[in-house]
BATIDREN-794132 format. One record per residue (C-alpha): x negated, y, z negated; chain; residue number from 0. Coordinates in Angstrom, 1 decimal. Example, Ala and Ser with C-alpha at 12.3 -4.5 7.8 and 13.67 -1.06 7.14 Angstrom:
+--------+--------+--------+-------+-----+
!      X !      Y !      Z ! kette !  nr !
+--------+--------+--------+-------+-----+
!  -12.3 !   -4.5 !   -7.8 !     A !   0 !
!  -13.7 !   -1.1 !   -7.1 !     A !   1 !
+--------+--------+--------+-------+-----+
REM end
This chain:
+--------+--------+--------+-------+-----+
!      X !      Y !      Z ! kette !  nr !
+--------+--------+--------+-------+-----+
!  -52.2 !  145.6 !  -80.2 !     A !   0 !
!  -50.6 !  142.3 !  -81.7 !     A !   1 !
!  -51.8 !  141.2 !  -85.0 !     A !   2 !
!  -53.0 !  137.8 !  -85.1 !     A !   3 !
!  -51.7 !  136.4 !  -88.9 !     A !   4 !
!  -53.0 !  133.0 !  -90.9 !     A !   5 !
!  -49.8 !  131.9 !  -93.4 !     A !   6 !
!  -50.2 !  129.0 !  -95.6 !     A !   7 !
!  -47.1 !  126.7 !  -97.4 !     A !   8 !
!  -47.6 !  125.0 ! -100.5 !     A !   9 !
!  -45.4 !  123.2 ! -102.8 !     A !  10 !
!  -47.8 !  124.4 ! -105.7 !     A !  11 !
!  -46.1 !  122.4 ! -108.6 !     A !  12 !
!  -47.3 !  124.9 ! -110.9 !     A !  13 !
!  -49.1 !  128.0 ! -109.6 !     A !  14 !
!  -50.4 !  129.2 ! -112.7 !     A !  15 !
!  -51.9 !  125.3 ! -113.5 !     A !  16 !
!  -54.0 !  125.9 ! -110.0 !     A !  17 !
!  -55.3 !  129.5 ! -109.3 !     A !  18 !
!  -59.0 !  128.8 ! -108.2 !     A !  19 !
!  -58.1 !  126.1 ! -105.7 !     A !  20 !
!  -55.3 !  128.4 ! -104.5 !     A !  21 !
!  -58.4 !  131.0 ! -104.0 !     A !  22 !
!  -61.2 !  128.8 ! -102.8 !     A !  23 !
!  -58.3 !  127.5 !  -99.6 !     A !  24 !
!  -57.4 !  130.8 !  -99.5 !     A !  25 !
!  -61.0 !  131.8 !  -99.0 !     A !  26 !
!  -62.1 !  129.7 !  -97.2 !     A !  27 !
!  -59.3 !  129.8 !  -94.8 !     A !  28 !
!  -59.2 !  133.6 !  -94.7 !     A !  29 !
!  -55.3 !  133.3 !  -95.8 !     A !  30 !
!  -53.5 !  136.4 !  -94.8 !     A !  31 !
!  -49.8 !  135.5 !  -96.5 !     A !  32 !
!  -49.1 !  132.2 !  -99.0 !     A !  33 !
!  -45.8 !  131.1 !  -99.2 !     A !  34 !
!  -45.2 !  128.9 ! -102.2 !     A !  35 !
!  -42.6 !  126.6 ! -103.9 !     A !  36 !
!  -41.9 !  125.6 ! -107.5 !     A !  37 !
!  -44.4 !  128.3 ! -108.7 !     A !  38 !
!  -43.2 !  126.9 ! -112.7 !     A !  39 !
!  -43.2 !  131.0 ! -113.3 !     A !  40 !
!  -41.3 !  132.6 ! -115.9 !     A !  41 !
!  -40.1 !  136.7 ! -116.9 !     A !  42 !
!  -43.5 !  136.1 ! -118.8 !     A !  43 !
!  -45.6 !  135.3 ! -116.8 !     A !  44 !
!  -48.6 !  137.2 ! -115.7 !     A !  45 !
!  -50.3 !  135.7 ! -112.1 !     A !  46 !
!  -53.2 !  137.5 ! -110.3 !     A !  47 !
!  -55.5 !  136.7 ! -107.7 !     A !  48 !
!  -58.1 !  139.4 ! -105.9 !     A !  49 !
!  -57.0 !  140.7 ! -103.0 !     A !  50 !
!  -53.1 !  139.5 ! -103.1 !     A !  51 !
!  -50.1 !  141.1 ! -104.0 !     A !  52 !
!  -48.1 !  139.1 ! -105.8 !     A !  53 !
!  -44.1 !  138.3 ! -105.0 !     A !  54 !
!  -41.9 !  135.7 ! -107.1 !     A !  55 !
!  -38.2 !  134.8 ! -108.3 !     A !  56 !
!  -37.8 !  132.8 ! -110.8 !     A !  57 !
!  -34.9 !  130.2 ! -112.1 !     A !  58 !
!  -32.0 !  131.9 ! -113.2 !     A !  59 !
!  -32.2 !  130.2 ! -116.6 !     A !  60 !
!  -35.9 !  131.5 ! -117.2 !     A !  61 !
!  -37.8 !  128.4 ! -117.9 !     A !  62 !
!  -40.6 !  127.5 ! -116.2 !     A !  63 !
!  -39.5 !  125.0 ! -113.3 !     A !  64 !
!  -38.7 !  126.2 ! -109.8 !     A !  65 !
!  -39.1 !  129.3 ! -107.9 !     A !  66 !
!  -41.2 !  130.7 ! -105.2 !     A !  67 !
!  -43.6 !  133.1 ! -104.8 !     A !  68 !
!  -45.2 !  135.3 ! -101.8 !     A !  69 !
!  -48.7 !  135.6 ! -101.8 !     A !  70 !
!  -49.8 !  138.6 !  -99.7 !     A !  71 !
!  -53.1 !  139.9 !  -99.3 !     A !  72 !
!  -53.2 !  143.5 ! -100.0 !     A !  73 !
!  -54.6 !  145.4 !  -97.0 !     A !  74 !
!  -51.6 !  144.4 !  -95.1 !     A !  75 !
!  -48.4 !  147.2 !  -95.1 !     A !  76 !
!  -45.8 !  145.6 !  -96.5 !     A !  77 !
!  -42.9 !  145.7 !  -99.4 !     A !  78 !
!  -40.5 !  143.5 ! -101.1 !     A !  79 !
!  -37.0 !  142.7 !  -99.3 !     A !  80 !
!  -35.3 !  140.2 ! -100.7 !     A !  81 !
!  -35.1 !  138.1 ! -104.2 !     A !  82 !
!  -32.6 !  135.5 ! -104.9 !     A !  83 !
!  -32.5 !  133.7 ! -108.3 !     A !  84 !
!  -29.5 !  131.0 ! -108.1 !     A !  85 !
!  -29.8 !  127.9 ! -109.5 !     A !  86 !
!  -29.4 !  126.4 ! -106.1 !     A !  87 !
!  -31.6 !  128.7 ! -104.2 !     A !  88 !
!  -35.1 !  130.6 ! -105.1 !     A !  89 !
!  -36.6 !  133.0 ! -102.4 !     A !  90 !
!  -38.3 !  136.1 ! -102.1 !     A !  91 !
!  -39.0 !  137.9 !  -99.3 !     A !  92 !
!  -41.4 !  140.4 !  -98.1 !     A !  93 !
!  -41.0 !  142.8 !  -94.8 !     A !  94 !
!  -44.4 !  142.9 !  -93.2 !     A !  95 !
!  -45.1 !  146.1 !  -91.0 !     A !  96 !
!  -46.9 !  143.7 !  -88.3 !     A !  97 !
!  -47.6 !  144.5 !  -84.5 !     A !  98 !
!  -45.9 !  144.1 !  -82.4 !     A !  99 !
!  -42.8 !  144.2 !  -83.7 !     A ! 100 !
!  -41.7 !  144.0 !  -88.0 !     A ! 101 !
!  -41.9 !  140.8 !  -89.2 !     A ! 102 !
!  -39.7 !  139.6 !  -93.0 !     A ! 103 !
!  -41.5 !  136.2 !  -94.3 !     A ! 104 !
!  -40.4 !  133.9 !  -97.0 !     A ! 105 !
!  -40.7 !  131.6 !  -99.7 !     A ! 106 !
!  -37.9 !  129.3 ! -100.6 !     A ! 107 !
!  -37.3 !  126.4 ! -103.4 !     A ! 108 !
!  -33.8 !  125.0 ! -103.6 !     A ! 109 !
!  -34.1 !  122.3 ! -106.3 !     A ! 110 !
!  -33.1 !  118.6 ! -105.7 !     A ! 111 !
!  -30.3 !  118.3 ! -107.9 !     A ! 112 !
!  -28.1 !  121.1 ! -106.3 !     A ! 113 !
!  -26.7 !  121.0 ! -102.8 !     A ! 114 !
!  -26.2 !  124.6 ! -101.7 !     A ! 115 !
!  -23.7 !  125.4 !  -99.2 !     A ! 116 !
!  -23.9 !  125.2 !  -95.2 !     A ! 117 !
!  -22.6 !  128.9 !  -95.9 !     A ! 118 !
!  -25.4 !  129.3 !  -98.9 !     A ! 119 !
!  -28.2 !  129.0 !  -96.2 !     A ! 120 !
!  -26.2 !  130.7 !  -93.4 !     A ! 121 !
!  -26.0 !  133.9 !  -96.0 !     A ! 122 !
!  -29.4 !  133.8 !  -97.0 !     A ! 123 !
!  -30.9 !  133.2 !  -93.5 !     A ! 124 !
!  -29.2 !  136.3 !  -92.1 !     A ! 125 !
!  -30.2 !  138.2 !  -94.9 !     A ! 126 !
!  -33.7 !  137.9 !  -93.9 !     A ! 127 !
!  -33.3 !  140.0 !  -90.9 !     A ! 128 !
!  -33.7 !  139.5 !  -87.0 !     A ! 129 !
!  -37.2 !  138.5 !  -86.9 !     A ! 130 !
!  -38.3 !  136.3 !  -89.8 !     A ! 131 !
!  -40.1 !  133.4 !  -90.7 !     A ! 132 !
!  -39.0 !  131.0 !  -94.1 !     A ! 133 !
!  -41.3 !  128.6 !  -95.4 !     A ! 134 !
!  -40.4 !  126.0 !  -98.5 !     A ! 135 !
!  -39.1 !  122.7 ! -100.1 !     A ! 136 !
!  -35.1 !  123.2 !  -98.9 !     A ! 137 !
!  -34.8 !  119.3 ! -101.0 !     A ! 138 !
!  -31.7 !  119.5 !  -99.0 !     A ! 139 !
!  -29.3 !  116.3 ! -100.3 !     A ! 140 !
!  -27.4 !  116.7 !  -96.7 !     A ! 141 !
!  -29.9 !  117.2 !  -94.5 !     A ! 142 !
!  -27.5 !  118.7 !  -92.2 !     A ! 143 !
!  -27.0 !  121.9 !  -94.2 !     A ! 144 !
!  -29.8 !  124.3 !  -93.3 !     A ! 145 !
!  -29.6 !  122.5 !  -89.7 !     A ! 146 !
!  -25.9 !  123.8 !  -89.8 !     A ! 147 !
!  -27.0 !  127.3 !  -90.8 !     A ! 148 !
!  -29.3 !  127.7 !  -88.4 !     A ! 149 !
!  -27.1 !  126.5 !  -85.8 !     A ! 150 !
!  -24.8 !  129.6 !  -86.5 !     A ! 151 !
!  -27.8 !  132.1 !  -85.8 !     A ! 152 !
!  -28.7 !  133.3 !  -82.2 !     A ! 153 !
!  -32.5 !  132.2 !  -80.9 !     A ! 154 !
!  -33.8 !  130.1 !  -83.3 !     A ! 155 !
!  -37.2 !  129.5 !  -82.2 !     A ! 156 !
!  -37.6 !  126.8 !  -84.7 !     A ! 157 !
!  -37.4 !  124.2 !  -87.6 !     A ! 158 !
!  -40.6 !  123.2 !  -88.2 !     A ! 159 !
!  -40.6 !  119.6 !  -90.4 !     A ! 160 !
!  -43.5 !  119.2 !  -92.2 !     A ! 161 !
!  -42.7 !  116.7 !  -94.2 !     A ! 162 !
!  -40.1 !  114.1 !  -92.7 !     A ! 163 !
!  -37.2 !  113.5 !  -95.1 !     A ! 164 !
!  -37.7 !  110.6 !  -97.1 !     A ! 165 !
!  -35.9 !  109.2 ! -100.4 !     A ! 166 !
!  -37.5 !  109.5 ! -103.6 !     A ! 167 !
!  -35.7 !  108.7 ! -107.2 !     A ! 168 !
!  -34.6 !  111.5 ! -109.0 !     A ! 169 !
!  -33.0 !  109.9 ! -111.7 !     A ! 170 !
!  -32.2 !  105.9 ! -113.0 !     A ! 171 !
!  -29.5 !  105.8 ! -109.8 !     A ! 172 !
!  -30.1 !  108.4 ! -107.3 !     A ! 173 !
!  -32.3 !  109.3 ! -104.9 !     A ! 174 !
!  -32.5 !  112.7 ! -102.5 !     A ! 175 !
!  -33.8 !  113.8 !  -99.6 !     A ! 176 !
!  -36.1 !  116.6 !  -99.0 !     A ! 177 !
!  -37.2 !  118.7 !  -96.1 !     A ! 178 !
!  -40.5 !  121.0 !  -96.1 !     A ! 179 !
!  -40.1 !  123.4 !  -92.9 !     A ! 180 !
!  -41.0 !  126.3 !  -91.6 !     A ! 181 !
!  -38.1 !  128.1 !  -89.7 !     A ! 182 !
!  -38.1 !  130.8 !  -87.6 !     A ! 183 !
!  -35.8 !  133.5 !  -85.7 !     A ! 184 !
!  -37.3 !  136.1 !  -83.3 !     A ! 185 !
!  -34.5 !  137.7 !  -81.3 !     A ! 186 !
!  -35.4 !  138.0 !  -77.4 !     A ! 187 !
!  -37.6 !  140.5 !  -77.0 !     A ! 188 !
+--------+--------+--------+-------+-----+
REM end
């Protein structure tokens, strides 16, 4: 019997600054897995919410500004798969023992003022496995990147935009885009 699953994406801009409303939505949405971007967390850090099971990476340099973070709640079977720490590239996953078949979900942050490689995502997106679903802020400068990476991978079911990209100033001169999307591959069955 299939396993019917509520996920959640947030761009939490601080987890630690917003733990009750994470668990009132969570609550009140009866949240299943949370996958959130630029958690702020740290090697120091200490985050814990009732009933979830906790998954993060961090920025490489150990300051508190980017990452991700997979919130899972604990009466699901599941254990960690994945953790990248770049400067270019934050994700964790976590390979979920779902019906009917294994499922890997994940959280990812690339900050705005790197542009990873087309081959950057492409690694990182077969990494995950042949069923998998990534959630995050990708704050792609080339827009055309991840879209490149997933183009390479066989029965993509899809790239979900939740956010349209847009320009927003980054600094006196520049300006990026961003893109907040799910994206999904589940090989034919």
């Amino acid at each position: 019997m299939a396993v019917a699953l509520r996920l959640a994406l947030w761009n939490a801009n601080c987890l630690s600054s917003h733990p009750l409303e994470h668990q009132t939505f969570s609550d009140m949405h009866k949240i299943d897995i949370a996958l959130i971007s630029e958690t702020h967390f740290t090697s120091r850090t200490v985050f814990w919410l009732p009933r979830y099971i906790v998954f993060h990476s961090i920025h490489p340099d150990d300051t508190a500004h980017g990452g991700a973070a997979v919130l899972i709640r604990s009466s699901l079977r599941h254990h960690e798969h994945l953790r990248i720490q770049t400067p270019e590239l934050q994700a964790i996953a976590v390979h979920l023992e779902a019906l009917p078949w294994p499922l890997t979900v994940s959280a990812v942050y690339c900050p705005s003022c790197h542009a990873p490689s087309s081959a950057t995502y492409s690694d990182f997106l077969r990494f995950l496995g042949p069923r998998f679903l990534a959630g995050g802020d990708w704050n792609a400068r080339d827009l055309s990147r991840p879209k490149d990476a997933l183009s390479s991978l066989k029965s993509v079911d899809a790239m979900v935009p939740i956010s349209a990209p847009a320009n927003r100033p980054i600094g006196r001169r520049t300006t990026t885009g961003y893109l907040t999307c799910w994206i999904s591959l589940s090989p034919e069955v």
